[in-house]
C-alpha positions in Angstrom: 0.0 0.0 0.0 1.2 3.5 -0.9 2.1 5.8 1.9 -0.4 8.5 2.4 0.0 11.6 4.6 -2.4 14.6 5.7 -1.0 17.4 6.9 -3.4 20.6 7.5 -6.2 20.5 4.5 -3.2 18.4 2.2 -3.4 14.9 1.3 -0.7 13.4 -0.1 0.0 9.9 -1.9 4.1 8.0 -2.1 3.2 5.9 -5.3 5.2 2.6 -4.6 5.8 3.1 -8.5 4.9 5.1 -11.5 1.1 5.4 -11.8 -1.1 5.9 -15.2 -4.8 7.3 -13.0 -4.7 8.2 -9.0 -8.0 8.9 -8.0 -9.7 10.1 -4.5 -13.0 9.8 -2.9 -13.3 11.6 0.3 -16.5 10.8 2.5 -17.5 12.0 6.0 -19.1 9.9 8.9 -22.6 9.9 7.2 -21.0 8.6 4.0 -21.8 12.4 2.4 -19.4 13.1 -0.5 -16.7 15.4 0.9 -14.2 15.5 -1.9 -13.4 13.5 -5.7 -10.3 14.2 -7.5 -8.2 12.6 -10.3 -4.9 12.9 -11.3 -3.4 11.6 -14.7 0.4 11.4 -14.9 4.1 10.4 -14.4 4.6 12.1 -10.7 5.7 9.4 -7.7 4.3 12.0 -5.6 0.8 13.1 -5.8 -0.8 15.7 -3.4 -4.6 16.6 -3.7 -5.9 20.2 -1.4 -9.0 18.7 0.3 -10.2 22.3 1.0 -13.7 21.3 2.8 -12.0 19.1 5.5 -13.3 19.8 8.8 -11.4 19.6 12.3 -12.5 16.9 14.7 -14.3 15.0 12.2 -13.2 11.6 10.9 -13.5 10.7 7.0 -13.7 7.4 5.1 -11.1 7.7 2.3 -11.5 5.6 -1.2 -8.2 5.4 -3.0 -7.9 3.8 -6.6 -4.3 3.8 -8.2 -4.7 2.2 -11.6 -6.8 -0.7 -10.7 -6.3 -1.4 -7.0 -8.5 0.0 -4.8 -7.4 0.8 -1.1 -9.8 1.9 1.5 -8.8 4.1 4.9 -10.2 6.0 7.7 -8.7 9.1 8.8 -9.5 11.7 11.7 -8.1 15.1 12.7 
């Protein structure tokens, strides 16, 4: 599994390797549709600006890398 970090409203993916499609879906507790990005490219590291990220929430994050899916929980 890729390393991800979040670091103030900044998400940010280590591909293991080079990557054709990283995509996000970001969902709160209630499963309501926070944030959905894509990125398309050569980059090993890939950083998406989750702008509507709450504080002392938690989130249900949906990765896809290619075809793998990964599936995480976060809070902050």
């Amino acid at each position: 599994m890729p390393q991800v970090t979040i670091e103030g409203n900044e998400l940010t993916i280590y591909l293991l390797g080079e990557a054709e499609d990283v995509s996000i879906e970001v969902y709160d507790d209630c499963q309501n549709p926070v944030a959905n990005n894509t990125y398309q490219g050569d980059e090993m590291i890939v950083t998406f600006n989750l702008t509507a990220l709450e504080s002392n929430q938690c989130y249900y994050l949906y990765l896809s890398i290619d075809d793998i899916s990964y599936i995480g929980e976060f809070c902050f």
